[in-house]
N, C-alpha and C positions, 0 to 999 in steps of 0.2 A: 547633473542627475540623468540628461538623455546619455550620455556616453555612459553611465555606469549600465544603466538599462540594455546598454546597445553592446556592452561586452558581457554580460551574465548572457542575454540570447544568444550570441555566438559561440559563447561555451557550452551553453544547454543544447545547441544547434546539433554541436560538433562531438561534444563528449557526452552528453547523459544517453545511459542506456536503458531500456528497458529493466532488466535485471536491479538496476540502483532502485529504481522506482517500485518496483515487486517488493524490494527490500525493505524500503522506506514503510512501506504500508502496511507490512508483516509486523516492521520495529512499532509499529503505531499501535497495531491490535492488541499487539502480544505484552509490550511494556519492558520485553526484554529482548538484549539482541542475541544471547545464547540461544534462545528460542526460534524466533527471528531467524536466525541463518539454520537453524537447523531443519524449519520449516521450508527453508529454499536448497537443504542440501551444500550447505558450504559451512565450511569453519568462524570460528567465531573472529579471528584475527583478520578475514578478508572481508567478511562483515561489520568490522570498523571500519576498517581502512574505505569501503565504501561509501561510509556515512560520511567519512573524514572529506572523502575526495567531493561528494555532495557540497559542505558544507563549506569546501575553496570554492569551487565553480560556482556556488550561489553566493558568497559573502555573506554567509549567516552562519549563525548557532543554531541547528536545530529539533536538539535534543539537551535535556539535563538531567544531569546524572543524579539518583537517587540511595539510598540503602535499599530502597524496595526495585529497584531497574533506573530502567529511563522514561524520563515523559516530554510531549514535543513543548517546543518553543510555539510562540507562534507564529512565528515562521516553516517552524515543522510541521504543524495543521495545517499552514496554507497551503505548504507542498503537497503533503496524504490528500489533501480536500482535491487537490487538481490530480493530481497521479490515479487515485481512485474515478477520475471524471475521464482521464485518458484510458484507462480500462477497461470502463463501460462503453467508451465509443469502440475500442477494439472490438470488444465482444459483440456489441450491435453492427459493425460492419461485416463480423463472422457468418451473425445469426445472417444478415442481409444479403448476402452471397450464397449461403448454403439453402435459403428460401427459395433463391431466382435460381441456383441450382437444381432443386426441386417443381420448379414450375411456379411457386407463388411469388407476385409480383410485388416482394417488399413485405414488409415488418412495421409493427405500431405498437407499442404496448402505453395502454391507457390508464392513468389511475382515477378512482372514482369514490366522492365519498357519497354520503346516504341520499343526498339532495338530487344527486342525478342519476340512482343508477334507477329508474325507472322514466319513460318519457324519451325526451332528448336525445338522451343514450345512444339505447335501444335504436330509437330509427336514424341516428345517424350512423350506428355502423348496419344497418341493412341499407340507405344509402349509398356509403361505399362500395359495399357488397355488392350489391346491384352493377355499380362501373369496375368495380375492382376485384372480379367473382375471386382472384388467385391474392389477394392479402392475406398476412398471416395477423390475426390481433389477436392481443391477450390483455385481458383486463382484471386490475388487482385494486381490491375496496380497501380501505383503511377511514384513518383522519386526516385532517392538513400537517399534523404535527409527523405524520409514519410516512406520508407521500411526497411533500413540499422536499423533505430530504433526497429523498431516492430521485426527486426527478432533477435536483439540483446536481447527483453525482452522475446522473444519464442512464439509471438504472427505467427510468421512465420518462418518455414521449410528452406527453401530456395528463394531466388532471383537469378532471372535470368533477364542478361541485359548488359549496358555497367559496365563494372568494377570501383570503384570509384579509382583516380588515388591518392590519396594521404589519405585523412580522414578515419575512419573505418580499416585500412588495418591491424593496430595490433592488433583489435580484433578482425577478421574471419577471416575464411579460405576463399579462393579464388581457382580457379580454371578457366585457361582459355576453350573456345570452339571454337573461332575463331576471326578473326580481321575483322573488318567492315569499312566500310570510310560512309564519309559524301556527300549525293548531292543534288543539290539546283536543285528542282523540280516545275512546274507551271504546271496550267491546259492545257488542250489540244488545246482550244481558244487563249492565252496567247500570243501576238504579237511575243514572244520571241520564242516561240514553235518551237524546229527544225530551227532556227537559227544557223549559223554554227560559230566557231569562235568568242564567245563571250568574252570580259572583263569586269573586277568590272562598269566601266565606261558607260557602254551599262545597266548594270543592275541596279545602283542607284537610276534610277528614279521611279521603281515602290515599292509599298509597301511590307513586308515582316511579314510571320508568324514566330516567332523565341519561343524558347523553354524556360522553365520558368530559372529563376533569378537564382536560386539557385543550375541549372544544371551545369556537366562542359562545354558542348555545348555550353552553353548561356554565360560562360566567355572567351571563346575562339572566339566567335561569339565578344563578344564584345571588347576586344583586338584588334580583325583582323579592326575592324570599327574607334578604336581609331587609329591605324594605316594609315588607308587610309582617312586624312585628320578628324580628329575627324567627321567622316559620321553621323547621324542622321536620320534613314529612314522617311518619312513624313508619313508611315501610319506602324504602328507592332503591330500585336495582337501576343497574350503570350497563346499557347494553348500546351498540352501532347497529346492532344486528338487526335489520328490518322483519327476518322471519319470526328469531324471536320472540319478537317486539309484538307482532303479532298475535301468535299463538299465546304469549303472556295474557295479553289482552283479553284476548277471546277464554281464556279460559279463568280470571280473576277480576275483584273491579279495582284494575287500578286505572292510572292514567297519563297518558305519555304524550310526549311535545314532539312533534316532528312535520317535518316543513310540507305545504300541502300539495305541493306535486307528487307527492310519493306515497301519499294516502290516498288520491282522489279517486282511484280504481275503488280500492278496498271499499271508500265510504260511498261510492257510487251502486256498488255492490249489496250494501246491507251487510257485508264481512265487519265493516268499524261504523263507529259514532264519529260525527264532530260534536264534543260539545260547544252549546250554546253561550261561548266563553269567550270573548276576545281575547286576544295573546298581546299583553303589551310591550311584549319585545320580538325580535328576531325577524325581523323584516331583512331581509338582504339579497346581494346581484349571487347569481349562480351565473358562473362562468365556465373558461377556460384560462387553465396557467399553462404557459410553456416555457424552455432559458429562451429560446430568441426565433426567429424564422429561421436563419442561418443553420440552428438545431436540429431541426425539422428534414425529415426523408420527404421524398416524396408522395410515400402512401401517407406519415404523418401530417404533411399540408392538407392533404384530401381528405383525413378527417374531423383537422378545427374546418375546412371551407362546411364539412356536411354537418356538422352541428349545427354552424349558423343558418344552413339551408333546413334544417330540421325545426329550428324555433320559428325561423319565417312563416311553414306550412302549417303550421300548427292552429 
């Protein structure tokens, strides 16, 4: 087994070129290779043969042929999966060059979901900021289901957010910062507003914002509903969107679940209510994910270190 390992890298070393791998991941998108090569400007006959010569040097199959095109093996995902991961590091060592070309020292692109882009955040890239006036950061929201991908192909540095509790965990690293819970908040209008002593019972009947399908929130949310009599809210809108979420708020009486570091301004404010409700689920660590240190630039270390320096001061 190690000598086969040990001659597929010496051919990968020595023969695979860029171009196969452009190829590979075009054949993957696209489902055809007439497509596929045409998208890369070559004919279809050198665009087999490429696959073909692919599929000596790896000792796999990694493609099968269909009436509707071709779809990969799984062997052919695991290649697009890594080829797609060799392109983002090109690409970030482009972006990374042409920064410190410009004067900024280095490149981070952060993803974040609802749990942290408020808090934490924020002051740990002023933090950075602060030692690292010429960084270049970009920061893109989602869920763990849009981000966990992208950061796994090196499209993204790091995620910061709630930790995903099961999926993802044996490929990255993780890193907690703190634990957060869940409270179900309305506008300031809200009949329920400063109510004391509320139950599920008191709250049923009005409408709720609840967080997309694919969250763990939102199966916990739904669990807890299935529980109390298969519930059904009569009005639920599906939104991440914290502005939104918001302005829904304040301007109807429904009611929304979202984690209380990210409300605490608002209901410090007098902008939102907590209601008087305990949340019996959605306790959990808000962290950081990243693939590994080794992953990691230099500006990217210096802003998992200024997170953890952000929750310390806090």
């Amino acid at each position: 087994m190690a000598a086969n390992h040990s001659r597929i890298v010496d051919r990968a070393l020595t023969r695979l070129k860029l171009r196969q791998l452009r190829l590979l991941v075009a054949v993957g998108r696209q489902g055809n290779i007439q497509n596929a090569a045409r998208e890369l400007g070559i004919s279809q006959p050198a665009a087999t043969k490429m696959i073909q010569d692919l599929e000596l040097d790896f000792e796999v199959k990694l493609f099968t042929r269909t009436n509707r095109g071709v779809h990969p093996t799984v062997f052919g995902d695991t290649l697009i999966r890594h080829g797609k991961l060799i392109f983002a590091q090109v690409s970030n060592a482009a972006q990374e060059l042409d920064d410190l070309s410009e004067g900024n020292a280095g490149r981070v692109v952060i993803g974040t979901l609802l749990a942290a882009s408020t808090g934490a955040l924020p002051e740990a890239i002023d933090i950075v900021l602060s030692e690292r006036p010429n960084v270049a950061i970009k920061i893109t929201e989602g869920t763990n289901e849009v981000l966990i991908p992208q950061l796994l192909s090196g499209e993204i540095d790091l995620v910061v957010g709630r930790l995903p509790a099961h999926r993802y965990r044996n490929k990255i690293t993780q890193e907690t910062l703190f634990d957060d819970t869940v409270q179900a908040v309305v506008g300031a209008q809200h009949p329920l507003a400063r109510q004391p002593g509320l139950s599920f019972a008191d709250i049923k009947p009005y409408g709720w914002i609840l967080p997309p399908l694919e969250t763990t929130l939102r199966r916990q949310v739904d669990q807890f509903f299935i529980r109390e009599d298969q519930y059904i809210p009569h009005l639920s809108i599906e939104s991440v969107s914290y502005l939104a979420n918001r302005s829904l708020l304040q301007a109807r009486d429904v009611i929304c679940l979202m984690p209380a570091e990210i409300t605490a301004h608002d209901v410090d404010s007098g902008q939102l209510c907590r209601l008087d409700w305990e949340v019996p689920f959605g306790t959990g660590p808000i962290g950081v994910s990243y693939r590994s240190d080794a992953s990691l630039s230099p500006a990217g270390q210096a802003f998992k270190a200024a997170l953890h320096q952000a929750v310390r001061t806090r």
